[in-house]
Backbone bond lengths (Angstrom), bond angles and torsions (degrees), N, CA, C in turn:
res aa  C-N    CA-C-N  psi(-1)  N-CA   C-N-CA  omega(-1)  CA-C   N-CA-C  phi
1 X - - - 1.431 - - 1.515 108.25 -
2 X 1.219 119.57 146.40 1.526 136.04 157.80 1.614 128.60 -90.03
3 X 1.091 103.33 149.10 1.777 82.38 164.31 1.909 71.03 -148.30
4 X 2.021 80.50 158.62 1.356 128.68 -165.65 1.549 90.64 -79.97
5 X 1.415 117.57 145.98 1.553 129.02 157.95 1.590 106.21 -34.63
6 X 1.392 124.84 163.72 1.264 119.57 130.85 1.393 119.41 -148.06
7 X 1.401 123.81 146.73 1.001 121.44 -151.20 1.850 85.20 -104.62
8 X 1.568 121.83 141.29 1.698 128.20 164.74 1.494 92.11 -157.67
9 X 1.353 78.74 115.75 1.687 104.55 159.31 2.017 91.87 82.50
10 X 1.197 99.27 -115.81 1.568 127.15 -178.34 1.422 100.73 -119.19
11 X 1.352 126.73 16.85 1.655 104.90 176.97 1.584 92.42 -160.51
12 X 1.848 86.85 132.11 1.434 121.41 -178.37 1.483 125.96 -68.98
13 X 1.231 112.56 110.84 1.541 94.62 179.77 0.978 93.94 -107.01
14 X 1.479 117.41 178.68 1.468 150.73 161.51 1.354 112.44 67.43
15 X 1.613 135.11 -160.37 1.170 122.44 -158.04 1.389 106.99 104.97
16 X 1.239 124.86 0.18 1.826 115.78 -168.10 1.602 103.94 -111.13
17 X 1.588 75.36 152.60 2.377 89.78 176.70 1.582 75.24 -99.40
18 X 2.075 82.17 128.88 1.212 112.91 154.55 1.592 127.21 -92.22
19 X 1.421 117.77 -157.60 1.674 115.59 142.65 1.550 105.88 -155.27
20 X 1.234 135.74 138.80 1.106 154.45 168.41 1.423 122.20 -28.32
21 X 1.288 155.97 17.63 1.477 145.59 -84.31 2.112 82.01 -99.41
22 X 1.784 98.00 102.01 1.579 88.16 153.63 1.525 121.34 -127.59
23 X 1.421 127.59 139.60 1.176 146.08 -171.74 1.431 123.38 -45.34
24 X 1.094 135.97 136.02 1.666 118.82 -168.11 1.490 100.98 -88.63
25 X 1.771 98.04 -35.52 1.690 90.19 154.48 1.389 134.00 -158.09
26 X 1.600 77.41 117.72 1.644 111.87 -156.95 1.309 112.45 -37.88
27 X 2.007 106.67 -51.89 1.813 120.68 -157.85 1.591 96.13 -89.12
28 X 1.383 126.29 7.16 1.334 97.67 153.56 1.947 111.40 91.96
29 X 1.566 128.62 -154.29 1.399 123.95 148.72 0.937 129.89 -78.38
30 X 1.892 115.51 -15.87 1.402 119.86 -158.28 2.208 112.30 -72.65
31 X 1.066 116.01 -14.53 1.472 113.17 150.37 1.305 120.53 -35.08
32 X 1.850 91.31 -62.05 2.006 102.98 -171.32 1.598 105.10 -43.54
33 X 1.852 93.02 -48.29 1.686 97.31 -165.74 1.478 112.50 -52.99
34 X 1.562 112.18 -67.81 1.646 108.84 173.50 1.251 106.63 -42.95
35 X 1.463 148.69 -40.06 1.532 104.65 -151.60 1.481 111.33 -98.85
36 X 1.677 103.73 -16.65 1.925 107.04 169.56 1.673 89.57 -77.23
37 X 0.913 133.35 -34.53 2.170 106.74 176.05 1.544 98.55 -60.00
38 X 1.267 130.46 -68.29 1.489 124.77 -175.25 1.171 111.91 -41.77
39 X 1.231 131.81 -63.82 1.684 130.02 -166.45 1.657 110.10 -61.44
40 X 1.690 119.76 -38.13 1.294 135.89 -141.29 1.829 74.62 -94.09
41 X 0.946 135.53 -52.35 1.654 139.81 -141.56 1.779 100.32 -67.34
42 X 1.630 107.99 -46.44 1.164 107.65 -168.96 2.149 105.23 -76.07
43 X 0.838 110.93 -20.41 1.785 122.55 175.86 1.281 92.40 -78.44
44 X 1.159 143.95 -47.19 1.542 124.55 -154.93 2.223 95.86 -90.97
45 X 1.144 110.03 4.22 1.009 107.28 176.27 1.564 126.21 -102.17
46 X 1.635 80.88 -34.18 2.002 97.04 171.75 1.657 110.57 -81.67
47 X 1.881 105.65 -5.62 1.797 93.21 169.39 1.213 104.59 -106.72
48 X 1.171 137.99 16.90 1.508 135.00 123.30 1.442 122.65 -5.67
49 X 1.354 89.45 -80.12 1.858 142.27 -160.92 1.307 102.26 -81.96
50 X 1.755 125.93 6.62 1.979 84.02 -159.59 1.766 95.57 -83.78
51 X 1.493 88.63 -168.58 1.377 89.64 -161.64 1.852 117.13 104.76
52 X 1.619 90.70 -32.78 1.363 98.19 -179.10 1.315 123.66 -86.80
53 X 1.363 144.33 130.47 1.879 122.62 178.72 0.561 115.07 -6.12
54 X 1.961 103.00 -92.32 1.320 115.49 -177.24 1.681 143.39 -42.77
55 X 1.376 101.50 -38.07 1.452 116.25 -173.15 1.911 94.40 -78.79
56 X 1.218 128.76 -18.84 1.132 115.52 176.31 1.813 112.08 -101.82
57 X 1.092 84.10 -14.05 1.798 97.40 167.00 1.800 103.34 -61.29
58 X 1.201 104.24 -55.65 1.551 114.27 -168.20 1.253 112.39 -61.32
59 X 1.352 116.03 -59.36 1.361 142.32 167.96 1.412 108.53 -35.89
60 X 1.354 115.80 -28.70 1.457 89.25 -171.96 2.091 102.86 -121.91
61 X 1.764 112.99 -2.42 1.267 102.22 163.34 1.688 109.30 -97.37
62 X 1.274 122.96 -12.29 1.254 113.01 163.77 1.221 127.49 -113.42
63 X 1.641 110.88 53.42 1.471 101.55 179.14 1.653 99.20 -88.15
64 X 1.929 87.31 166.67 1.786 97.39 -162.25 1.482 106.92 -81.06
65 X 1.838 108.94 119.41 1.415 106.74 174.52 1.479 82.93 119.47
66 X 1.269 140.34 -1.42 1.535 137.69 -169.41 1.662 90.69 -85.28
67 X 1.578 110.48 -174.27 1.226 111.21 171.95 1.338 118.54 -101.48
68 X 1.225 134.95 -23.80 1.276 165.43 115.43 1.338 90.83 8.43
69 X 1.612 125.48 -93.42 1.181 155.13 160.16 1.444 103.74 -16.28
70 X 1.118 136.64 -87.44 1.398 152.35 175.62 1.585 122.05 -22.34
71 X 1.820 96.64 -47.71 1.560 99.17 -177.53 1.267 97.32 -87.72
72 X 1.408 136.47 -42.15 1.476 118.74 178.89 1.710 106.58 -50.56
73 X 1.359 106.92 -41.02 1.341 84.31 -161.56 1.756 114.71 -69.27
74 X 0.695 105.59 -22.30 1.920 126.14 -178.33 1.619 96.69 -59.26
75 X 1.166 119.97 -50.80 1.890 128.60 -170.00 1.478 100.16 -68.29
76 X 1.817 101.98 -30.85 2.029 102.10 -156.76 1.632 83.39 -67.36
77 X 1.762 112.97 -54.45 1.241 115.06 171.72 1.143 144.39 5.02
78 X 2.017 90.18 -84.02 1.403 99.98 177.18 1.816 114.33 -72.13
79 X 1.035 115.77 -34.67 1.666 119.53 -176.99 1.459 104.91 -52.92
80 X 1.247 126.81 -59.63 1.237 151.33 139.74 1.742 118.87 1.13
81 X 0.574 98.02 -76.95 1.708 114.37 155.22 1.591 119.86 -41.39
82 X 1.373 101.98 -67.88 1.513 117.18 -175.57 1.596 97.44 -54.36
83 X 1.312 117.43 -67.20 1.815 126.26 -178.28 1.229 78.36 -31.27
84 X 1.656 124.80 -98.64 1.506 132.01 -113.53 1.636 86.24 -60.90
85 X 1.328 127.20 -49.49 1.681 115.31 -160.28 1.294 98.89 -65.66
86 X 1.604 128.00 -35.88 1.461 99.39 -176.05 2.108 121.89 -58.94
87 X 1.628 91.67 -38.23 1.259 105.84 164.56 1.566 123.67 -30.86
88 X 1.038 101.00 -99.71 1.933 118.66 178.03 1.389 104.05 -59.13
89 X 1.434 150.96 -2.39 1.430 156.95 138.71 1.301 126.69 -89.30
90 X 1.274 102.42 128.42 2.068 111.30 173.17 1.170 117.39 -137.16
91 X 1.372 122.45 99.78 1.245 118.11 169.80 1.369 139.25 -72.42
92 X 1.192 114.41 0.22 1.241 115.95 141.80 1.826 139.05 -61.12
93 X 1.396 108.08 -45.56 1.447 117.96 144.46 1.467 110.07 -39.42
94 X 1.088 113.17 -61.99 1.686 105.53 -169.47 1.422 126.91 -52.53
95 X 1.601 97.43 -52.01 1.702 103.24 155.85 1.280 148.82 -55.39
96 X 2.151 109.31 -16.72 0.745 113.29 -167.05 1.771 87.44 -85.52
97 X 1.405 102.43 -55.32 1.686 101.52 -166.77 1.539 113.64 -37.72
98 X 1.769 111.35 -53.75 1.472 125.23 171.60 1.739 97.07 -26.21
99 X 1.089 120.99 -85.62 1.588 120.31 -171.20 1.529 115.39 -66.68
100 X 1.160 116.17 -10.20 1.543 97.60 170.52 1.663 103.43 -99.65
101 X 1.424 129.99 24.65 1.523 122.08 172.41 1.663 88.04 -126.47
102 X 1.456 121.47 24.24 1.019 117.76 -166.48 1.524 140.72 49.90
103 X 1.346 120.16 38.69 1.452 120.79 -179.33 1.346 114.78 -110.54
104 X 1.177 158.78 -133.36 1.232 157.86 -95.27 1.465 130.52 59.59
105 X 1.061 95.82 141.94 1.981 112.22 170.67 1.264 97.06 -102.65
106 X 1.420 85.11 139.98 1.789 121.09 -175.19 1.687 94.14 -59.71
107 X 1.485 87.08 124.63 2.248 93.64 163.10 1.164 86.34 94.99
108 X 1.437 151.95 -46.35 1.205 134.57 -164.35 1.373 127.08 -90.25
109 X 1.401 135.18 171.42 1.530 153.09 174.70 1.360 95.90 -66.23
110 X 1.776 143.23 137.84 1.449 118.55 142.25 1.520 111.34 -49.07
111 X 1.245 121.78 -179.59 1.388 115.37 152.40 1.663 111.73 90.11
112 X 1.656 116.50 -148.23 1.622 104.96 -174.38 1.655 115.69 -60.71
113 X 1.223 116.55 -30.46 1.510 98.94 -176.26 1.743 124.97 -84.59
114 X 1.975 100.31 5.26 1.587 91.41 175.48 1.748 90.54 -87.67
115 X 1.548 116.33 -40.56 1.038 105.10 -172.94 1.603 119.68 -53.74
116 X 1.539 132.07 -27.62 1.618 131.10 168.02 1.548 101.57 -64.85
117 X 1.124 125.23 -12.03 1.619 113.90 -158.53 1.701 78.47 -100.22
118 X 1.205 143.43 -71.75 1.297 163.13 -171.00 1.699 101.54 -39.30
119 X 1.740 108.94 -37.81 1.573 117.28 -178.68 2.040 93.14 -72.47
120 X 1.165 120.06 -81.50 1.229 136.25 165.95 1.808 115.59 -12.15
121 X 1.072 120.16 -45.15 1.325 122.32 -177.08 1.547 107.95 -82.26
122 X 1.753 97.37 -45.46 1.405 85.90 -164.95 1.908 108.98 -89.10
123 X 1.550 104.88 12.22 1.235 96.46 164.28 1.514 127.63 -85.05
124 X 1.440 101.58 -43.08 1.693 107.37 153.38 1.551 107.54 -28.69
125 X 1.538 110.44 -77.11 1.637 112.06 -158.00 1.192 99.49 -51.41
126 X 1.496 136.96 -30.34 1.205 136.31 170.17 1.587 116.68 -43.38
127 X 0.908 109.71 -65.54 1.963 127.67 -160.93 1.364 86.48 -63.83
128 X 1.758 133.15 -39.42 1.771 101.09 -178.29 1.627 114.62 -103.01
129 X 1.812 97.25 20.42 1.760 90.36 174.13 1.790 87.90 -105.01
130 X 0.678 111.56 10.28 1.832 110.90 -177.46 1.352 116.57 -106.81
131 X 1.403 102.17 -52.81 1.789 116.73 158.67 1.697 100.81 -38.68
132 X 1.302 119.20 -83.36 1.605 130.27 -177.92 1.556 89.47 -43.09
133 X 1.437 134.95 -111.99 0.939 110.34 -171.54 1.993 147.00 16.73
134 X 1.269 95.82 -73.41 1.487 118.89 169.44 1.554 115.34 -50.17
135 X 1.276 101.31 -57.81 1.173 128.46 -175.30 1.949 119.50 -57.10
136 X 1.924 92.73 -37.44 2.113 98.50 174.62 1.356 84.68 -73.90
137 X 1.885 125.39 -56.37 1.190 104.48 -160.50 1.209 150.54 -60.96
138 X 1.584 105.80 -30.36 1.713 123.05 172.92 1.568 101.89 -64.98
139 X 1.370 108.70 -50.97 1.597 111.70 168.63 1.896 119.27 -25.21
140 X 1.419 91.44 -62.41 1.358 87.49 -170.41 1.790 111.34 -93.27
141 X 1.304 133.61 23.31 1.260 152.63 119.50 1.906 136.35 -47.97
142 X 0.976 99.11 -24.04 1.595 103.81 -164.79 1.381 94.82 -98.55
143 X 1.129 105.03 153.65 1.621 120.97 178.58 1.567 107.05 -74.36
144 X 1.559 121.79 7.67 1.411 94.84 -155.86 2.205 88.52 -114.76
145 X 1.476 113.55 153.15 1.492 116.28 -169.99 1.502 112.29 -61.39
């Protein structure tokens, strides 16, 4: 990022290369949290019930640490992720402030098209802080060393 001179009073501010500082991952643990409550909620309900088909049907393709188990939980993950950053992130805010302290990124529009460029980047950085993510957590789920 750039920002534009500004001239107040007799003394110049600004003029400096910035950089954008965004997080690879933005949402934090709270993914992990939702997707072991989702997966964990429907098991603690079918061991109620066992004894029952179904509840022993369930019980035994989604037990926790199964593979079954594992890849859902990795997908709840990544989805998980994607929600919360769109949530607690707006790139529109970002663009607006960027141009009202006067800055801009080189090649771009101030305004809606830094904010699509700002959506676009930080969805990438998203998909490999979510991937990683997914990836410690199923890890440390599976029965295997």
């Amino acid at each position: 990022m750039q920002y534009a001179k500004r001239v107040v009073g007799r003394r110049v501010y600004g003029g400096q290369t910035s950089h954008l500082p965004l997080k690879v991952n933005q949402a934090g643990v709270i993914p992990i949290i939702f997707a072991s409550s989702l997966l964990m909620f429907p098991g603690q309900i079918a061991a109620w019930f066992q004894g029952n088909v179904v509840a022993d049907w369930y019980l035994n393709w989604f037990a926790w640490g199964g593979a079954l188990n594992s890849i859902l939980y990795a997908l709840l993950i990544i989805g998980f992720t994607y929600f919360y950053t769109a949530v607690i992130m707006n790139p529109v805010d970002m663009a607006d402030n960027i141009k009202k302290y006067g800055g801009f990124i080189p090649g771009l529009r101030p305004g809606r098209s830094t904010a699509e460029y700002i959506s676009r980047v930080m969805s990438k950085i998203t998909l490999a802080g979510a991937v990683f993510l997914a990836a410690i957590a199923s890890c440390q789920t599976s029965h295997y060393p």
